[in-house]
SEDO-550991 format. One line per 4 residues: number of its first residue (from 1); their letters; for each residue x, y, z of N, C-alpha, C, O. Coordinates in nm, 4 decimals, padded with zeros to 6 digits, always signed. Atoms other than C-alpha are relative to their C-alpha. Layout:
BEGIN
NUM> A> X Y Z X Y Z X Y Z X Y Z | ...
// end
This chain:
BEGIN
1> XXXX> -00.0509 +00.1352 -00.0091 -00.7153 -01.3527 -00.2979 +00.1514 +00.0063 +00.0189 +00.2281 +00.0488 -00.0675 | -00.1480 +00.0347 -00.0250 -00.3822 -01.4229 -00.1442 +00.0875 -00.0905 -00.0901 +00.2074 -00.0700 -00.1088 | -00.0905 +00.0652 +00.0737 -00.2840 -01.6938 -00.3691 -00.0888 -00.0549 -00.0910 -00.1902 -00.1137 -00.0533 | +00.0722 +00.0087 +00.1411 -00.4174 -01.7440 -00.7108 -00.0227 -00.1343 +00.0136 +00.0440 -00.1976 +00.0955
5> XXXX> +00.0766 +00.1119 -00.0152 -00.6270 -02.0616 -00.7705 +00.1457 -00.0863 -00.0632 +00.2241 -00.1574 -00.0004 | -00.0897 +00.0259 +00.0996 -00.3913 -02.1305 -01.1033 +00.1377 -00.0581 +00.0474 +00.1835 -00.1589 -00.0064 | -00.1555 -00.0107 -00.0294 -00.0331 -02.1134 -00.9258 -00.0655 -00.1408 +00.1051 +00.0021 -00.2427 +00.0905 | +00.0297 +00.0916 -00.1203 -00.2125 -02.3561 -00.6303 +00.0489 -00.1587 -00.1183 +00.1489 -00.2262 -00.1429
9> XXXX> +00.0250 +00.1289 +00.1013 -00.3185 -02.6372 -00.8867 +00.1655 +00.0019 -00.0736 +00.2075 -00.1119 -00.0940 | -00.1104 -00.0064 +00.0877 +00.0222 -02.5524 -01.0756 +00.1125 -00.0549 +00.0948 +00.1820 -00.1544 +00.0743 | -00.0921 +00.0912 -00.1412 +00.2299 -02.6318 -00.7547 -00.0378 -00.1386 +00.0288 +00.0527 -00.2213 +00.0400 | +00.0612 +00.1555 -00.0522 +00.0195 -02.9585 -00.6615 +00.0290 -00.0509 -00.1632 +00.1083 -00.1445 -00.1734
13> XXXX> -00.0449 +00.1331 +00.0754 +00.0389 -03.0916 -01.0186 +00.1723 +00.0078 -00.0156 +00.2277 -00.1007 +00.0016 | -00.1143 +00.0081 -00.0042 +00.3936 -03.0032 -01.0534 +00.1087 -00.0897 +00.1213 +00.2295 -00.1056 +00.1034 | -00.1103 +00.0519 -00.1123 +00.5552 -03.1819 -00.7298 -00.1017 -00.1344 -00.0018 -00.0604 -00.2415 +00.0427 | +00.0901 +00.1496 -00.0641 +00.2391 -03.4535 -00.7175 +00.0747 -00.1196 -00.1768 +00.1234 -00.2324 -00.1692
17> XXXX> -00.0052 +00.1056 +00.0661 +00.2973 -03.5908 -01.0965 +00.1324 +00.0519 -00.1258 +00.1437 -00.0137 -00.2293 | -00.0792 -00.0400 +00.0438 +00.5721 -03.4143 -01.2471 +00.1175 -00.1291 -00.0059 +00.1519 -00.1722 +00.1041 | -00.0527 +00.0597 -00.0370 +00.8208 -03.6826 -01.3702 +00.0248 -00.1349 +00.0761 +00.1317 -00.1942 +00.0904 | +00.0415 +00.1127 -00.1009 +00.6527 -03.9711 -01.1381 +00.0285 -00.1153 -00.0412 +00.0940 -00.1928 +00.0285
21> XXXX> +00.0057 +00.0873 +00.0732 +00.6257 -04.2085 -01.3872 +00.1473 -00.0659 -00.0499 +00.1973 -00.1773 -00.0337 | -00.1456 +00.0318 +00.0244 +00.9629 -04.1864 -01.5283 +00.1177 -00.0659 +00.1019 +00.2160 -00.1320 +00.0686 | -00.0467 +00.0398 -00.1682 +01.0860 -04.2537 -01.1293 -00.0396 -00.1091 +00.0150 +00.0279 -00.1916 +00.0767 | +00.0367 +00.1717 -00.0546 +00.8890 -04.5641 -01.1126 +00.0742 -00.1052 -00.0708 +00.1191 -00.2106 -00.0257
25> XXXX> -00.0491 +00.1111 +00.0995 +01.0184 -04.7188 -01.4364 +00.1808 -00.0116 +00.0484 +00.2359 -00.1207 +00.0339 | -00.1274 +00.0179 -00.0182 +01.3862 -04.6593 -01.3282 +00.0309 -00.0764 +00.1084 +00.1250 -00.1557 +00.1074 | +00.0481 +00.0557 -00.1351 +01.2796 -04.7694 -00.9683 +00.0094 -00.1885 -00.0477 +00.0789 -00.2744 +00.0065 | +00.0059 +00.1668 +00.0592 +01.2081 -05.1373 -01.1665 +00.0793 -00.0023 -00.0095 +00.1425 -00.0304 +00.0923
29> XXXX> -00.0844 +00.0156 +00.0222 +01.4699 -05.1229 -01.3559 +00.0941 -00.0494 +00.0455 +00.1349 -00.1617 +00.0157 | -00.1263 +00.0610 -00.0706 +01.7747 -05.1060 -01.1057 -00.0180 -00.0319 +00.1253 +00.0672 -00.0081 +00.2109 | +00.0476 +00.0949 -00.0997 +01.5974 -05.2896 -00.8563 -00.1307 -00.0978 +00.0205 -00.2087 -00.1003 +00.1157 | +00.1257 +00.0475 -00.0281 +01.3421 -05.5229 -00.9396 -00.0146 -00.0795 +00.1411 -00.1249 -00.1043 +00.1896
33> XXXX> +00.0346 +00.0716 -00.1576 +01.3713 -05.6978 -00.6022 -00.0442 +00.0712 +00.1256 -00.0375 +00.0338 +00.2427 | +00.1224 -00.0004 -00.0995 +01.1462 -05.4863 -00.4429 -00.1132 +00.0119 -00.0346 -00.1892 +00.0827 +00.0315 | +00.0992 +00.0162 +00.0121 +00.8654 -05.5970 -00.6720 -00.0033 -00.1483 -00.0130 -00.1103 -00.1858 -00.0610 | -00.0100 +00.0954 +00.0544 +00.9621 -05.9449 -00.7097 +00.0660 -00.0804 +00.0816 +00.1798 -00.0357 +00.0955
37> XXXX> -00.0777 +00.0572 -00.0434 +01.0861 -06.2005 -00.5109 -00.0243 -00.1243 +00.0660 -00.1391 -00.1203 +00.1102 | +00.0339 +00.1635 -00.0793 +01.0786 -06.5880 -00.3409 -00.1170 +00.0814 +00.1000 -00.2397 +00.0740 +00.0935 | +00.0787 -00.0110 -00.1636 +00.9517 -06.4320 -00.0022 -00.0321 +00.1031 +00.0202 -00.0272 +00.1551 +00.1317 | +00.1078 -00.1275 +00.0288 +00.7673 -06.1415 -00.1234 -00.1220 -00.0464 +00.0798 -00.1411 -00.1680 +00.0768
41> XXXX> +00.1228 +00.0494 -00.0048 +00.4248 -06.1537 +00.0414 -00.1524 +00.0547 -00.0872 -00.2672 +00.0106 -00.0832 | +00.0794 -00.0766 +00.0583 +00.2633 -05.8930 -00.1904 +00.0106 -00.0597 -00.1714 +00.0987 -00.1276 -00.2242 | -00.0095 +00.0176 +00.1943 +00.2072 -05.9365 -00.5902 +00.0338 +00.1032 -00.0623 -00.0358 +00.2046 -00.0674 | -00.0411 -00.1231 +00.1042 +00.4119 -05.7265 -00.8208 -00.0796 +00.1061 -00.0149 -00.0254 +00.2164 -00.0073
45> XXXX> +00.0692 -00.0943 +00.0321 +00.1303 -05.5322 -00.8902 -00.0311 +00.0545 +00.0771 -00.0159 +00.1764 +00.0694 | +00.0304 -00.0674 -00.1398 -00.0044 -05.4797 -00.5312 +00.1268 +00.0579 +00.0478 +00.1103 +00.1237 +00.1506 | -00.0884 -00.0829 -00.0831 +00.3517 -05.3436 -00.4499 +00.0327 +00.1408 -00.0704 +00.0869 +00.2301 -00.0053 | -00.0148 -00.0804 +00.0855 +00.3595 -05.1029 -00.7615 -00.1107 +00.0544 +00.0064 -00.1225 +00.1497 -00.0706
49> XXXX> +00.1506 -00.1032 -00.0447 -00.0163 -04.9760 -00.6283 +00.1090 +00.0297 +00.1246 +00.1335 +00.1500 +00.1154 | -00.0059 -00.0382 -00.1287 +00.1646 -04.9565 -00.2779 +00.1200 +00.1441 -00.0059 +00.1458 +00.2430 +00.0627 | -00.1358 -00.1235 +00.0053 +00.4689 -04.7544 -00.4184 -00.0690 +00.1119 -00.0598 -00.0582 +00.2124 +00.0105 | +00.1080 -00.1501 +00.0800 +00.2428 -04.4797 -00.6351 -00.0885 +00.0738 +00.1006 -00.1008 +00.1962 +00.1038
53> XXXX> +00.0798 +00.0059 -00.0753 +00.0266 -04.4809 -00.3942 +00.0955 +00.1270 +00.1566 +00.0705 +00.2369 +00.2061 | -00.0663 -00.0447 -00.0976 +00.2836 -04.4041 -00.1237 +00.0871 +00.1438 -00.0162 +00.1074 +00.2294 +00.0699 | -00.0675 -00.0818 +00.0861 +00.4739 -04.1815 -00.3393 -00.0709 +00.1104 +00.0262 -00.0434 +00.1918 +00.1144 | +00.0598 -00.1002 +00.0023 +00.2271 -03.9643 -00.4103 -00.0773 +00.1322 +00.1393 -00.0991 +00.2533 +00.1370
57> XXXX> +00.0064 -00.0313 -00.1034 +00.1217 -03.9290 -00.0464 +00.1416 +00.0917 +00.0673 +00.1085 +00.1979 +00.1201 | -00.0915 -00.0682 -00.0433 +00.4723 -03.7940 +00.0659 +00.0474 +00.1252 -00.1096 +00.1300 +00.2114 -00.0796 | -00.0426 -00.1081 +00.0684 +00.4913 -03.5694 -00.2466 -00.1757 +00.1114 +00.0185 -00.1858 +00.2339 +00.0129 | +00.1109 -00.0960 -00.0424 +00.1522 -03.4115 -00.1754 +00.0491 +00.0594 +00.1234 +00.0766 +00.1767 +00.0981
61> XXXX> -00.0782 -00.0493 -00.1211 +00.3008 -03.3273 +00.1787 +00.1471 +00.1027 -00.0392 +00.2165 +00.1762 +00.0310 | -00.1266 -00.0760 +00.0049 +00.5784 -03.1805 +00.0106 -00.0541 +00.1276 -00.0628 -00.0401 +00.2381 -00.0105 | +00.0762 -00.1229 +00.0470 +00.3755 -02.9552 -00.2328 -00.0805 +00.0841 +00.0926 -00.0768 +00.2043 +00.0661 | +00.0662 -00.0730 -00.0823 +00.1350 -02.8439 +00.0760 +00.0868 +00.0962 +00.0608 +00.0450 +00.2103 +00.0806
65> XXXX> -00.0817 -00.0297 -00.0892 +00.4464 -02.7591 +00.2652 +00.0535 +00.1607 -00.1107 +00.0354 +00.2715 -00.0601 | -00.0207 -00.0967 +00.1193 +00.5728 -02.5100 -00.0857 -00.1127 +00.0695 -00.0357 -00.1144 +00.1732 -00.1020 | +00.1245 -00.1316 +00.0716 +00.2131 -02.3858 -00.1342 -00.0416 +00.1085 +00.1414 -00.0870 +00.2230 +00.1434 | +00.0167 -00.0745 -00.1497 +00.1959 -02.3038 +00.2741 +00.0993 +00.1312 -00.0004 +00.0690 +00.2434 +00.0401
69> XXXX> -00.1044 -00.0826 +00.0366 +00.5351 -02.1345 +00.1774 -00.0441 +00.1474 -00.0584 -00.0551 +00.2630 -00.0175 | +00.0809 -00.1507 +00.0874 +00.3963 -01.8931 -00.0592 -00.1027 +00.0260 +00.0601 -00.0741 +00.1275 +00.1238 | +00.0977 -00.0868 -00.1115 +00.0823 -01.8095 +00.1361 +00.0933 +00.0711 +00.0717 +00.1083 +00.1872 +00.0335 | -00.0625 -00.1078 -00.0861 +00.3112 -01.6698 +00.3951 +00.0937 +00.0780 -00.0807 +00.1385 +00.1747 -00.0191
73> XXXX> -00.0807 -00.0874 +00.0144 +00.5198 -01.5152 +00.2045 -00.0769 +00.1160 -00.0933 -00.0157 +00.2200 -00.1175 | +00.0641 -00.0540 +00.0437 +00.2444 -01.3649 +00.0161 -00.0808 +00.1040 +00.1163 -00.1518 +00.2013 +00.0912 | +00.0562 -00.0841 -00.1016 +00.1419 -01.2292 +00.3576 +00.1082 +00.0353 +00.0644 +00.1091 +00.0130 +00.1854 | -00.0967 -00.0763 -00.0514 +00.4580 -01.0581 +00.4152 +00.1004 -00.0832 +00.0884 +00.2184 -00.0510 +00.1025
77> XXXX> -00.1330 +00.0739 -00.1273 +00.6300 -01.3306 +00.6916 +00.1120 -00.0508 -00.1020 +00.0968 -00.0974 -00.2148 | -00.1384 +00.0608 +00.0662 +00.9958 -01.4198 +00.5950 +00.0224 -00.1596 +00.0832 +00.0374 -00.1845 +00.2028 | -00.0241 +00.0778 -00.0089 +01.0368 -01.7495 +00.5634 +00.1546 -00.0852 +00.0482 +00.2501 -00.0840 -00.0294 | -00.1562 +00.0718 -00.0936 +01.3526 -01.9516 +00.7910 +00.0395 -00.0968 -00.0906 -00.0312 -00.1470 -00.1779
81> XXXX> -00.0339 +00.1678 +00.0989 +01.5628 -02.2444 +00.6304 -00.0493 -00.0422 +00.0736 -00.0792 -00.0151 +00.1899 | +00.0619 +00.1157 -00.0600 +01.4277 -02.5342 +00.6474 +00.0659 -00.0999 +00.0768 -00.0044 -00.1865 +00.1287 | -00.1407 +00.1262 -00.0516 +01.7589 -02.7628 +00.7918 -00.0372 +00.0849 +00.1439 -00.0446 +00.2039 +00.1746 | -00.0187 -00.0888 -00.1434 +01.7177 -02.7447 +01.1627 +00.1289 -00.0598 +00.0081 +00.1798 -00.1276 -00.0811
85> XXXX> -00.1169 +00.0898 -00.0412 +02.0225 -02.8626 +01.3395 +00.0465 +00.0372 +00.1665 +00.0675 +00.1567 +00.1875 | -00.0452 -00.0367 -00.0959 +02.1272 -02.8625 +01.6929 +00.0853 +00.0969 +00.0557 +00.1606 +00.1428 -00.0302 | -00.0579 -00.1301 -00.0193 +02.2901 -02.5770 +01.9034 +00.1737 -00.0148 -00.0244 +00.2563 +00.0761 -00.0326 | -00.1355 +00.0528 -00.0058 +02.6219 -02.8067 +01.8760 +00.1009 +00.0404 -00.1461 +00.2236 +00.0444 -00.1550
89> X> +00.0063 +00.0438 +00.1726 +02.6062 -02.7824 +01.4481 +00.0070 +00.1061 -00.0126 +00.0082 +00.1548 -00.1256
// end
């Protein structure tokens, strides 16, 4: 096995719910006006499913991207930075 079951699951819960919670409540906090507002068309609650929801989707993408990481590097390829930048930069 190239990459232990343990370390997999340990990467996905670590980047999926690590901290999440604590991010949302601060998220209210110093901005409730993007759960709340005259000309909102969503309900507080449907926008606090849409943000968890959404959240979690771009942090799963981030953990796949760190567990893809280690596979290859577990199969010997050296991994590039990740910042591209033009030939100008």
């Amino acid at each position: 096995m190239i990459l232990e079951y343990g370390t997999f699951i340990n990467m996905l819960n670590t980047k999926l719910f690590e901290g999440s919670s604590v991010d949302l409540i601060k998220k209210i906090v110093t901005s409730p006006d993007r759960y709340v507002g005259l000309f909102r068309p969503t309900k507080p609650k449907t926008k606090l499913i849409q943000n968890i929801t959404q959240s979690h989707e771009i942090k799963f993408g981030a953990a796949l991207e760190d567990i893809s990481e280690e596979y290859f590097k577990a199969l010997g390829f050296e991994m590039l930075p990740k910042k591209i930048s033009s030939l100008g930069n």
